[in-house]
N, C-alpha and C positions, 0 to 999 in steps of 0.2 A: 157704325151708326150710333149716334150719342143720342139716349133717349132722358128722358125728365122723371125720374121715380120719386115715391113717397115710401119711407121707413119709417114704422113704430119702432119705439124705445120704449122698454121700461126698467125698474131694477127697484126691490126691498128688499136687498141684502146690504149688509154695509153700511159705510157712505154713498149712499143711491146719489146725489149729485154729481161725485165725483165720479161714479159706476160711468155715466153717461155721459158727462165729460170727456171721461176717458177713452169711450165709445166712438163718439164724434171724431176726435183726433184719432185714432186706430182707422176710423172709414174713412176719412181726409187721408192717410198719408199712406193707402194702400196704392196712389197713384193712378187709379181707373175709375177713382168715386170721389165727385166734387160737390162740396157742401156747397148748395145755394142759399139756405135758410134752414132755419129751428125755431120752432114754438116754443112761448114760454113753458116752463114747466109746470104738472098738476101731478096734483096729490090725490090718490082714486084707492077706492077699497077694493080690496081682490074680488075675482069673478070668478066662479064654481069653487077652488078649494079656499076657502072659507079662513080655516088656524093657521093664518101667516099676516106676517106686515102691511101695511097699504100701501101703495106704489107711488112713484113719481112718474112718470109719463112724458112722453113727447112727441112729437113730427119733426123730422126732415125730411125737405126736398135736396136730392141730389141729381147730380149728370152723371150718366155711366153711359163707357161702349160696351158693358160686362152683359154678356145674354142673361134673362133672369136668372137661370141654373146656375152660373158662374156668380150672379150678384149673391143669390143666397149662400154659395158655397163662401162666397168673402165674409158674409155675416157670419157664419155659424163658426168659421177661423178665429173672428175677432170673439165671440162668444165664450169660446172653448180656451181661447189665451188670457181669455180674463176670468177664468174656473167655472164660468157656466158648466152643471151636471143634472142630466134631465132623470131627476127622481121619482118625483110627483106629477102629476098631468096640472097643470096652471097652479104648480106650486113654486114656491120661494124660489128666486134666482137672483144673482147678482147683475145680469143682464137679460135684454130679451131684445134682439132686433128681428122685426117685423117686415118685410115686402109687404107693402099695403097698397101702393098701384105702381105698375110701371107701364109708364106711356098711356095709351090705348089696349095695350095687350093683355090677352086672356087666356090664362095656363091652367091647366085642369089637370095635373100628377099628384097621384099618393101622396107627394112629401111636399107637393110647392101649387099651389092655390094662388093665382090673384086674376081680380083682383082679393084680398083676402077675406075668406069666406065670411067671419062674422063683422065686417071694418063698418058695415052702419047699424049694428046692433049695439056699438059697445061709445061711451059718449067718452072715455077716457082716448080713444082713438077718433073721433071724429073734432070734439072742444079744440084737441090742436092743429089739425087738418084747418078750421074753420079760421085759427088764428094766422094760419099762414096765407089761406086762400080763401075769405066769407063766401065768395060766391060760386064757389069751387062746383061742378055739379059731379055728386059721386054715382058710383054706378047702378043703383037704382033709383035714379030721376031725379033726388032730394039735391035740395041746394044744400052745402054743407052747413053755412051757417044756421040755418031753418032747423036741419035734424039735430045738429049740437043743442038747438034750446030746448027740444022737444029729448032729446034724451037726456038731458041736465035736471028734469023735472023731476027722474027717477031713479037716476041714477050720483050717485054724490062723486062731483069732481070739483077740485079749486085749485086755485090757481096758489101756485107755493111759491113762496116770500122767504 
C-alpha cells in the first residue's frame, strides 16, 4: 500500500543547504520513497538546547510502500551515512529527518511517535507544512496555515534566500 507521508528536515552543521540536499536525493533514490514536493527553506533558532547554530528547515511530502518502522529505519540510514551522531538531546546535527505524519496513521512506540509529538507546537515544522499544503488540517483541528501565523508570532522563522 503506498501511503502520502510528511518529513521534517533540519541541519546546523556544515553547509546546512547542501546537508539537505543531499538528504532529499539519499530519500529519492532509496527506491521505496518518492519526493512529491519540498518547502522552501527557513532559517529557525534552536528549541531547548540553546549554544548551537540556527537551523534551516524544511517539509517534504513523499510516497512510500515502507511501513512507518521501515520509513524511519530508511531515515535514520540516511542520517547515520551523512555522520549524524546523537550527543546532545536537540543539539547540533548535520541532519535531522522527521516522520511528521504518515497517512492517517497513529503510532505510539518508545522510538517512533506520529503523528510527531510536538509537530503543532513548533512553527519551524508547521511554516513548511503550510507552504506545501495552507489548508492542510493537522492533527489537532488547526488549519495549518492558521497555526503557522499564530506560531510565527513567537516563534522566529524566515524564509532563507
Amino acid at each position: 500500500m503506498v501511503v502520502r507521508a510528511f518529513i521534517g528536515i533540519g541541519s546546523n552543521v556544515g553547509d546546512k543547504k547542501w546537508n539537505i540536499r543531499r538528504a532529499l536525493d539519499l530519500m529519492a533514490g532509496c527506491g521505496r520513497i518518492k519526493l512529491l514536493g519540498v518547502a522552501p527553506l527557513y532559517k529557525s533558532e534552536p528549541v531547548g538546547y540553546r549554544d548551537q547554530d540556527w537551523f534551516l528547515n524544511t517539509a517534504a511530502e513523499v510516497e512510500t510502500d515502507l511501513p512507518p518502522r521501515e520509513l524511519l529505519e530508511a531515515l535514520l540510514r540516511i542520517e547515520g551515512e551523512m555522520g549524524r551522531r546523537r550527543t546532545v538531546r536537540w543539539g547540533p546535527r548535520v541532519i535531522d529527518l522527521d516522520i511528521l505524519l504518515y497517512g492517517d496513521a497513529a503510532v505510539n512506540d518508545p522510538d517512533l511517535v506520529i503523528p510527531h509529538p510536538r509537530l503543532e507546537e513548533r512553527a519551524f515544522v508547521v511554516v513548511p507544512l503550510a507552504d506545501l499544503y495552507p489548508d492542510m488540517a493537522l492533527p489537532g483541528g488547526s488549519k495549518a496555515s492558521d497555526l503557522a501565523a499564530v506560531l510565527s508570532k513567537t516563534q522566529h522563522v524566515e524564509r532563507y534566500r
